[in-house]
Structures are given as structure tokens and as C-alpha cells.
DRENDO-1510 file (C-alpha; in Angstrom, 1 decimal, always signed):
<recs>
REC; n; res; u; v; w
REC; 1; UNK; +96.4; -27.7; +25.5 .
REC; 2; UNK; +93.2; -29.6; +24.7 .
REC; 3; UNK; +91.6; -28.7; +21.5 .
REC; 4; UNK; +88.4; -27.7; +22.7 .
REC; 5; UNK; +89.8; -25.2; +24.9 .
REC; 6; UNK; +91.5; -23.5; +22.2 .
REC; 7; UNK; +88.0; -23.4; +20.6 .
REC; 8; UNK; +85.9; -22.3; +23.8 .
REC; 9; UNK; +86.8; -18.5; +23.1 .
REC; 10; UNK; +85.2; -18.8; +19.8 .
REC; 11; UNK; +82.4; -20.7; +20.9 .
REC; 12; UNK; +82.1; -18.1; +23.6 .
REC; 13; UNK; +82.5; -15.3; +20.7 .
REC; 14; UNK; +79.9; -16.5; +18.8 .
REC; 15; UNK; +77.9; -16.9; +21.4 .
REC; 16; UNK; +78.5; -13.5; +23.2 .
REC; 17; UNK; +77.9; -11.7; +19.6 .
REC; 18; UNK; +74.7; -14.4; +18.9 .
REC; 19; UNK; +73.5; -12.8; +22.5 .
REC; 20; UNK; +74.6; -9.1; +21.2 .
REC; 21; UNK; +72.4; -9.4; +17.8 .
REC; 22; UNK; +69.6; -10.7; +19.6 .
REC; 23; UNK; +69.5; -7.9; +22.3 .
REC; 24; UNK; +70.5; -5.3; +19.6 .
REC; 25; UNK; +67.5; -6.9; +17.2 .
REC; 26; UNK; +64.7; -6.6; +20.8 .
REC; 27; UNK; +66.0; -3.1; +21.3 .
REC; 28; UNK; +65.6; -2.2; +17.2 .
REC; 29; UNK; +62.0; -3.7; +17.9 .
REC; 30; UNK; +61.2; -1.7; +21.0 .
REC; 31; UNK; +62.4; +1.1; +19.6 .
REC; 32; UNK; +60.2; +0.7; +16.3 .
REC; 33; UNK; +57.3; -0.5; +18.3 .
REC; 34; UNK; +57.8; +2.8; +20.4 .
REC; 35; UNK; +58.2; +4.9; +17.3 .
REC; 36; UNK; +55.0; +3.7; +16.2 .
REC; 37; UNK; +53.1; +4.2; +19.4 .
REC; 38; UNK; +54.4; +7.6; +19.5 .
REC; 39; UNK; +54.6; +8.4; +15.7 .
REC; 40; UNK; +51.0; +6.9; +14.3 .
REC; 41; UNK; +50.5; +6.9; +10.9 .
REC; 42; UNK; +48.5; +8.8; +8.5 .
REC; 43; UNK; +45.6; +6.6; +8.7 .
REC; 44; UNK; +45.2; +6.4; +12.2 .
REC; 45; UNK; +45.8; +10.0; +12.7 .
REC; 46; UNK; +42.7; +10.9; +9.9 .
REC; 47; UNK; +40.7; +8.0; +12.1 .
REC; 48; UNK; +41.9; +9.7; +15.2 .
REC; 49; UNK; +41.1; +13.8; +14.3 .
REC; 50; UNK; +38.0; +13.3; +12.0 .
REC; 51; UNK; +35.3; +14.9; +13.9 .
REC; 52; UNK; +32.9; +12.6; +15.6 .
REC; 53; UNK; +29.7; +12.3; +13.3 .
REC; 54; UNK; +25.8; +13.5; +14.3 .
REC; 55; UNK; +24.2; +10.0; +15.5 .
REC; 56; UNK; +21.2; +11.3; +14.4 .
REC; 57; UNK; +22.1; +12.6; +10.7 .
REC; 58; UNK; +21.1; +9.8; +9.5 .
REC; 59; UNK; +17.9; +8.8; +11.2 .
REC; 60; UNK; +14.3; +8.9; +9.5 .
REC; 61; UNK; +12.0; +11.7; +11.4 .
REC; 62; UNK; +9.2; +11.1; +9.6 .
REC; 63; UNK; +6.1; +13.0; +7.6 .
REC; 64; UNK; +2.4; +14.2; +8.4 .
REC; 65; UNK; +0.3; +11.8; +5.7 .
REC; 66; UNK; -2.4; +13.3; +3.8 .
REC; 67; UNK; -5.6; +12.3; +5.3 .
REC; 68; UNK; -7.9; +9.6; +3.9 .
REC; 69; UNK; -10.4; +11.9; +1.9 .
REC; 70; UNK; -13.5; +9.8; +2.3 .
REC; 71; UNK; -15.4; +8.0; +5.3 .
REC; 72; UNK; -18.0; +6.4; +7.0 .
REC; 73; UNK; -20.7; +8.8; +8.5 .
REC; 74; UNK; -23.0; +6.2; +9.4 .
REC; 75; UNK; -24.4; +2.3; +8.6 .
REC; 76; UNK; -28.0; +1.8; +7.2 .
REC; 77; UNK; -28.6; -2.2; +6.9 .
REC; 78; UNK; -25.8; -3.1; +4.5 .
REC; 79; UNK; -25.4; +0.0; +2.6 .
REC; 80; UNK; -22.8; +2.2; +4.0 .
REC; 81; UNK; -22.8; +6.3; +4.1 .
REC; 82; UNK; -19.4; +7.2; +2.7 .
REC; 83; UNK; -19.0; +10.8; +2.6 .
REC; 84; UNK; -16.4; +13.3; +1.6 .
REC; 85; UNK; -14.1; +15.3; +3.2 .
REC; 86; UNK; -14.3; +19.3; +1.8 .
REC; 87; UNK; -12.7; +22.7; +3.5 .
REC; 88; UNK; -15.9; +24.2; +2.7 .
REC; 89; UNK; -19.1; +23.7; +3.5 .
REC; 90; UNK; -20.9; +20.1; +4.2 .
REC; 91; UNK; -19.6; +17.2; +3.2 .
REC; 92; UNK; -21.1; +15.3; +0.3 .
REC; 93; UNK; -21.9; +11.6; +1.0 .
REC; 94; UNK; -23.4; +8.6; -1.1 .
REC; 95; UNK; -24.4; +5.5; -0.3 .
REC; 96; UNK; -22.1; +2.9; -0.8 .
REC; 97; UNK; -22.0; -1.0; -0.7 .
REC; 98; UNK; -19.1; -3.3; -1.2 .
REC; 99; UNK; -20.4; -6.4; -3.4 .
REC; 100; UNK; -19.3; -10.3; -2.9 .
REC; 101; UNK; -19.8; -13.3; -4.2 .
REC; 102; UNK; -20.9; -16.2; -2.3 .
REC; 103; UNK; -17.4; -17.4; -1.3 .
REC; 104; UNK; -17.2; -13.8; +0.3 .
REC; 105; UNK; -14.7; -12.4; -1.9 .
REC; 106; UNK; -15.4; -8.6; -3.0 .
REC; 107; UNK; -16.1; -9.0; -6.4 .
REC; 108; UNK; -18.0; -5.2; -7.2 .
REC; 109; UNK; -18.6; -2.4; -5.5 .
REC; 110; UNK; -22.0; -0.3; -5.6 .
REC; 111; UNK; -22.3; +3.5; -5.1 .
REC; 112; UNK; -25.4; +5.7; -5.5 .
REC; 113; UNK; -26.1; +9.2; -5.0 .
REC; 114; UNK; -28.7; +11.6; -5.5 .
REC; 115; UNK; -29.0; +14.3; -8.2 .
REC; 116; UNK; -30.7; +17.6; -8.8 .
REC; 117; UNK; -34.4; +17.8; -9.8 .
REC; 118; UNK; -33.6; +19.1; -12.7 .
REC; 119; UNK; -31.8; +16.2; -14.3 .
REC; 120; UNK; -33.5; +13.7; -16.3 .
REC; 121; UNK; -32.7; +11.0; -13.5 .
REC; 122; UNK; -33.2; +11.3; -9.7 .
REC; 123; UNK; -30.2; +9.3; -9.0 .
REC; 124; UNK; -27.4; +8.6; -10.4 .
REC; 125; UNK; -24.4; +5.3; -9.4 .
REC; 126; UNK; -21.2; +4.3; -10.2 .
REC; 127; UNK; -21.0; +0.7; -10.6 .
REC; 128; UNK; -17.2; -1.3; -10.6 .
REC; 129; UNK; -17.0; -5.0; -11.6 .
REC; 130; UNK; -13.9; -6.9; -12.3 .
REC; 131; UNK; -11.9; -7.1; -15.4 .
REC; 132; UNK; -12.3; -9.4; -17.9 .
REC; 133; UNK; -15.8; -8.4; -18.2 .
REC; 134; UNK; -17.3; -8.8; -21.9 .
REC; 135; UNK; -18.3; -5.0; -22.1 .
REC; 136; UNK; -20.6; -5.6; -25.3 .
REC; 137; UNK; -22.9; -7.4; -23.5 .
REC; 138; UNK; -23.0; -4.3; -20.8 .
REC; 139; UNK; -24.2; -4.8; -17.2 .
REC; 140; UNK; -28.4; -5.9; -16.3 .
REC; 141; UNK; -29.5; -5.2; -13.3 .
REC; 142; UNK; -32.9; -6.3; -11.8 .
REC; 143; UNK; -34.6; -6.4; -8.5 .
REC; 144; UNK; -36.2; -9.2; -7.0 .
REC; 145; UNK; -36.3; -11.9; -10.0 .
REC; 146; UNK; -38.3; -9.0; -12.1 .
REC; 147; UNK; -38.1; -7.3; -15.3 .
REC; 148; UNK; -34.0; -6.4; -15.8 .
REC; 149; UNK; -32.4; -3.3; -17.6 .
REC; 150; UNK; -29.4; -3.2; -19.5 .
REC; 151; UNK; -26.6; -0.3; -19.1 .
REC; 152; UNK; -23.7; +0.4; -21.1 .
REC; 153; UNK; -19.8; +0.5; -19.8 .
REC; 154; UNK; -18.4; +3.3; -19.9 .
REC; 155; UNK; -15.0; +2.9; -19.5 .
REC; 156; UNK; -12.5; +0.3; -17.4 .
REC; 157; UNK; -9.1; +0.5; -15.8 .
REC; 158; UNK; -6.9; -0.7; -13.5 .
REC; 159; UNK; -9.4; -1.1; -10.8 .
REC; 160; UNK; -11.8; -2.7; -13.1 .
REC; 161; UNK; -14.8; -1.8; -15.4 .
REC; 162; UNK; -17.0; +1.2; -14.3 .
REC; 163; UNK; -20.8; +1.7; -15.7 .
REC; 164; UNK; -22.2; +5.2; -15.2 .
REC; 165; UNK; -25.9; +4.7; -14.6 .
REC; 166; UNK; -29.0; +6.7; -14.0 .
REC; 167; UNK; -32.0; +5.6; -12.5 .
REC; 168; UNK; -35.5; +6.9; -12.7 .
REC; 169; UNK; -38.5; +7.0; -9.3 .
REC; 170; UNK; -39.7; +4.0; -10.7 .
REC; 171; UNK; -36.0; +2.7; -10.1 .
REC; 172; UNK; -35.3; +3.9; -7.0 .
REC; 173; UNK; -39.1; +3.0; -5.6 .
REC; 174; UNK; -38.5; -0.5; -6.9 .
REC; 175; UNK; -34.9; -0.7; -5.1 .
REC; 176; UNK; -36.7; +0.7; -1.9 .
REC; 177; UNK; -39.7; -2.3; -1.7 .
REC; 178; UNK; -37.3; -4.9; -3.1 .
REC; 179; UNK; -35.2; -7.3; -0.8 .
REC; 180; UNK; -32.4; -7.9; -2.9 .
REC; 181; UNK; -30.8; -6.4; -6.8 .
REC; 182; UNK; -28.9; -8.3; -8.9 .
REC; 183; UNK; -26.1; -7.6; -11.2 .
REC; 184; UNK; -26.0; -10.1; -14.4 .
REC; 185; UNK; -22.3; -9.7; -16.3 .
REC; 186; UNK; -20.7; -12.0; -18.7 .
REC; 187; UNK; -17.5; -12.6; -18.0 .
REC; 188; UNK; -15.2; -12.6; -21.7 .
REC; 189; UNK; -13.5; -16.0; -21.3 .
REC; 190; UNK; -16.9; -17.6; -21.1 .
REC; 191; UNK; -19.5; -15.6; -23.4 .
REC; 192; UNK; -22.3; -18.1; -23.1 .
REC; 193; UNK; -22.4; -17.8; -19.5 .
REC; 194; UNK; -23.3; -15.6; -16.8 .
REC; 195; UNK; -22.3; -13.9; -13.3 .
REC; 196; UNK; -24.7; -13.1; -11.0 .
REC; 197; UNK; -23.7; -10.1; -7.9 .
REC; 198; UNK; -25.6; -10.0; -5.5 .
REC; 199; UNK; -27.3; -6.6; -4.0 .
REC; 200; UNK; -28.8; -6.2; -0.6 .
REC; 201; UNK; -31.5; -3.2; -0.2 .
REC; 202; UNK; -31.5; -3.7; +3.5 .
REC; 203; UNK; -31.4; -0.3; +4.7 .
REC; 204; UNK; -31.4; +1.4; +1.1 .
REC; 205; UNK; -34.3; +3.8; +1.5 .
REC; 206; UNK; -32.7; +5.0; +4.9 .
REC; 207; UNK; -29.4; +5.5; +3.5 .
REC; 208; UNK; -31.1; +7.2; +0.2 .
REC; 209; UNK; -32.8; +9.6; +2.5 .
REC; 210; UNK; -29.4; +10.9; +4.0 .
REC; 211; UNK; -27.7; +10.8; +0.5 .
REC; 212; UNK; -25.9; +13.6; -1.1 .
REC; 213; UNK; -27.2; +16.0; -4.0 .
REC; 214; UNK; -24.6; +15.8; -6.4 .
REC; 215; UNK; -24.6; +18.2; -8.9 .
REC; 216; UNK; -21.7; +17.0; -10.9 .
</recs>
């Protein structure tokens, strides 16, 4: 008998069994692959049974805003009526002018309002001018290339520096003929120099006629 023959049944052996592991190891797969389909694990099963959650849980709703508590009633010239929003009563308003220098940049801001006749002034303004003003040498004002007056800072922050002024009928008469004020600072990096802000009085005796008493 050939050799080979003697050695096919082995061949065929190893072969049949080769054939037997590999349909034993596909049927221990299936069966693990079914397990798992069937059987999931904790993960999944946590993924699967958590409770779906609120799109909208998360979602911004939004908020009423405070209203802006000032306005403007009305435009005389260049001076604005900015008045202010009370729950009682009428609402106060001043006159109000937003200052720039010849480039157009705001550079001060100009707010007047009448007072009582009582009070050693018959108007009194709030005048803001940047920072880095030398406060020393306080803030001039004059109307129409004439005779200026001087007023004191009072304080600064932030925003800038603030003088509290008062201004007598001579004052206010000369603001209503004049065409134009101006504001003379001296800015602190430069002492020997000056700034010069520029006022319009177009439309100031209109606006100062539907000004405010302010009694405080």
C-alpha cells in the first residue's frame, strides 16, 4: 500500500476535526453574539431605561429689562430735552447737550436745569469732561470770546470729571443772546496748554423755557 494512503485518513482527520473546530468556534460566536443581543450590558441597559430628558430644560426664556429711566421729550436747536421717568407726578427734564471736539468725538457732556426762586442761583448744570483733566486749574467758561468765569471740580470718576455749577440771570441772559460758550480745561499731561469745548446755544432759551425746576 502506497504511503500516502496510509496517511490520507490522518490528513482526512485533521482535516475533518480542523472543519469541527472551526464550526464549533462560528457557533461559540453566534451564540455569544446572540447572548449579547439578547443579554445587553449594564451600560446599554442604564442608556436604554434612563428617562428621555425635557428638550427644553435647558433652554434660556429670557427676562423683562428695567427700562431706560431717562429720554428725549423733545429737540430745541442742539440742546436736547432729556427728561426723567417718575411713577408720580410729571416728569422732570433738563436740557441736555452732548459736547465734541472738532474731529466729532464726544469729548463733554453739558446739562442745565432750572432751580427754585429761592436759591441764590436761577440755574444750576452739571458739567462732565474727560479724565486727565488738571482739576487745580478748574473749568472757564465764557460766551462768545467775552469775559470767562472760573468753577471749581467737584469731584471725578469713572466717567470722568464732573463740575457742579450755578449760574446767575446775568448768566443765563448772556447764554440766551450768545451764539456759542466755550469750555477752557487744561488737560494734566500738558499744564501750559489748553482745551477748548465747544458749546452751541442754538435753541438754548427755548429749551430753558421747557426746563425742569429742580429742587434738589
Amino acid at each position: 500500500m502506497p504511503g500516502y494512503i496510509r496517511t490520507l485518513p490522518l490528513i482526512a482527520l485533521i482535516s475533518l476535526g480542523g472543519a469541527l473546530c472551526a464550526q464549533e468556534a462560528e457557533q461559540t460566536e453566534q451564540a455569544q453574539a446572540t447572548q449579547e443581543v439578547q443579554e445587553p450590558d449594564a451600560a446599554q441597559t442604564d442608556i436604554t431605561q434612563a428617562p428621555a430628558a425635557n428638550p427644553a430644560s435647558d433652554l434660556d426664556m429670557g427676562q423683562e429689562l428695567d427700562q431706560d429711566p431717562s429720554y428725549i421729550r423733545d429737540q430745541y436747536g442742539d440742546w436736547q430735552l432729556q427728561c426723567f421717568r417718575t411713577e408720580a407726578g410729571e416728569d422732570p427734564c433738563q436740557m441736555y447737550q452732548l459736547l465734541r471736539e472738532d474731529g466729532g468725538n464726544p469729548v463733554a457732556e453739558f446739562s442745565l436745569f432750572k432751580l427754585p426762586d429761592n436759591s441764590q442761583a436761577v440755574a444750576g448744570a452739571t458739567i462732565a469732561v474727560p479724565l486727565g483733566t488738571l482739576l487745580p486749574e478748574g473749568l472757564k467758561i465764557l460766551v462768545d470770546g467775552g469775559t470767562a468765569k472760573g468753577y471749581n471740580f467737584s469731584f471725578c470718576s469713572m466717567a470722568g470729571c464732573f463740575a457742579r455749577v450755578g449760574f446767575t440771570n446775568a448768566d443765563i441772559a448772556a447764554f440766551k443772546a450768545g451764539a456759542e460758550a466755550t469750555l477752557v480745561i487744561v488737560p494734566a499731561q500738558a499744564p501750559d496748554q489748553t482745551v477748548q469745548i465747544r458749546a452751541s446755544l442754538d435753541g438754548f432759551t427755548a429749551a430753558f423755557n421747557e426746563a425742569s425746576v429742580i429742587d434738589n
